[in-house]
N, C-alpha and C positions, 0 to 999 in steps of 0.2 A: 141354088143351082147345084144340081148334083155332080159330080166329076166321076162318075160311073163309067162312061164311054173316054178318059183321058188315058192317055199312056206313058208310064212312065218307063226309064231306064233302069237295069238292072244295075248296077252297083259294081260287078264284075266285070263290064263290057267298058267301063269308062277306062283309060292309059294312066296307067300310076309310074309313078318315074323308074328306071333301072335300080337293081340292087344289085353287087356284086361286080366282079370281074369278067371279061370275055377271057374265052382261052387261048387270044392270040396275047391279050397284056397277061395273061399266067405265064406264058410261057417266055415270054420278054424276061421279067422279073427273075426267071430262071435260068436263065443265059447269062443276063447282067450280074448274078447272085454266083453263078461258076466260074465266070470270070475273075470278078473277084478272090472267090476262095482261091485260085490258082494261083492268083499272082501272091498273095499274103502266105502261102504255103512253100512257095520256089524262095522266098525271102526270109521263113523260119528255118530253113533246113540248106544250111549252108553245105557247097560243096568241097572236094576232098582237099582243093585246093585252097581255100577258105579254113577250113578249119584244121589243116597240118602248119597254115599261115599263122593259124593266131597259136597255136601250143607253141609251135616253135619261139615266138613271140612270149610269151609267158613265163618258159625256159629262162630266154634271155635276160626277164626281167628280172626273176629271182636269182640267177646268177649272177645279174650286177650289184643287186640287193646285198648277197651275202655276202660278194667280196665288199660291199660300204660297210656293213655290221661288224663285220671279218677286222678290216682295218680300224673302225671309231671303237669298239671294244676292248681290240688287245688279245679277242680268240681265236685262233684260227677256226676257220669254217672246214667242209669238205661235201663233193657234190659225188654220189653217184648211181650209174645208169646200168637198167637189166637190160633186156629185151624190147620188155615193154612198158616197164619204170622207171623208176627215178625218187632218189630217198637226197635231201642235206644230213650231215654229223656236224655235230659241233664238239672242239676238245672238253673236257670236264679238268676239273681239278687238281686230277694223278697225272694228266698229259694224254689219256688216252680218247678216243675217237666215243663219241656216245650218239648213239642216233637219234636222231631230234623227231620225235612221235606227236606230241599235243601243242605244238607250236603252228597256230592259223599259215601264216604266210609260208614255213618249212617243212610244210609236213609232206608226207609220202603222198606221192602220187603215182597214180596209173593211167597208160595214155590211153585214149579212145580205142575203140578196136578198128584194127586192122593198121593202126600205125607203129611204129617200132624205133626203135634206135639202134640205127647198123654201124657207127665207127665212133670211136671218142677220141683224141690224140688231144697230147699234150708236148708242144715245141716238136710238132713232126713226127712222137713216139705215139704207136698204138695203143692205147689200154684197153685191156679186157674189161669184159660186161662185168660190174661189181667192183672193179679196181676206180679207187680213191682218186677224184680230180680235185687237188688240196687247192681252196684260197686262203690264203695268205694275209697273216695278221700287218705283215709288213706293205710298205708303198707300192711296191713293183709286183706286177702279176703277172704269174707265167703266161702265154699265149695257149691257145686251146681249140679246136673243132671238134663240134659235136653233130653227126650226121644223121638225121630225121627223115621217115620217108613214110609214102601208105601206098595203095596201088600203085597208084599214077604218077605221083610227084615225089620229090625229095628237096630238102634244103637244109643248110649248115647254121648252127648257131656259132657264131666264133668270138673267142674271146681276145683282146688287144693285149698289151702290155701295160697299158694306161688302165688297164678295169674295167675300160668301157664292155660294151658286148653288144652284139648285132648279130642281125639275120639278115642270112643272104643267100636265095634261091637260087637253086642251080640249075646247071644249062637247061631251057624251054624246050622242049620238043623228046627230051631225051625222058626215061619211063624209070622211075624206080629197081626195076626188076630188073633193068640193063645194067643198074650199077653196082649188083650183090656181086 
């Protein structure tokens, strides 16, 4: 029997399953994918208040730091602040003040931009930008405020009589720039 007059299908015309995406699930993927970036983004780049929080914080720690080294060594330490740094000294041998340059935890620092350091006092006196806030090889430390700010915010590092040191943000609502 011959199959001369039989028909067959073409090969093309039969449904072969989807490949790919439609461009309503592209465009899902793309929304759920910005989303995300946004939020992982707002969470990498901390704001002004966030981040004058933690220098200030930082501050504080190596200032208790040095007055513990200050005291368990027998050297005096010394802290201080420009405009927009901040250097420790430690005594040397003849008694005089040497600046502490390749030491990890003392070394000079410079603060972010756009924050500064507006007042330093020691037991209520002002000290100039540059001028020596000594700690003290002995038990008792003098008390101290140091005033941090960047646009928007400011807050005080202060020092106790006990050594300790803390931070504590000043009045909310009020601007930086209200307080020069």
């Amino acid at each position: 029997m011959s199959h001369s007059g039989s028909f067959r299908v073409p090969a093309c015309t039969l449904h072969s399953p989807q490949h790919g995406f439609t461009l309503v699930e592209l465009l899902v993927v793309l929304v759920v994918m910005g989303i995300a970036l946004g939020i992982v983004v707002v969470q990498l780049m901390p704001d002004e208040r966030t981040t004058l929080r933690e220098e200030a914080a930082r501050l504080a720690l190596l200032l208790e730091n040095a007055g513990l080294e200050a005291r368990s060594s027998g050297r005096s330490m010394a802290w201080s602040g420009e405009k927009n740094s901040y250097r420790f000294w430690r005594k040397n041998g003849y008694g005089d003040w040497a600046r502490i340059e390749d030491d990890t935890a003392f070394r000079p620092r410079t603060l972010p931009e756009g924050m500064q350091i507006n007042e330093i006092s020691v037991e209520d006196r002002p000290l100039k930008h540059g001028e020596q806030l000594a700690l003290s090889s002995s038990a008792f430390a003098l008390p101290f405020r140091i005033r941090m700010s960047n646009a928007s915010f400011s807050t005080s590092v202060i020092g106790k009589s006990t050594g300790e040191v803390i931070v504590e943000p000043n009045s909310q609502g009020e601007t930086a720039d209200a307080r020069r």
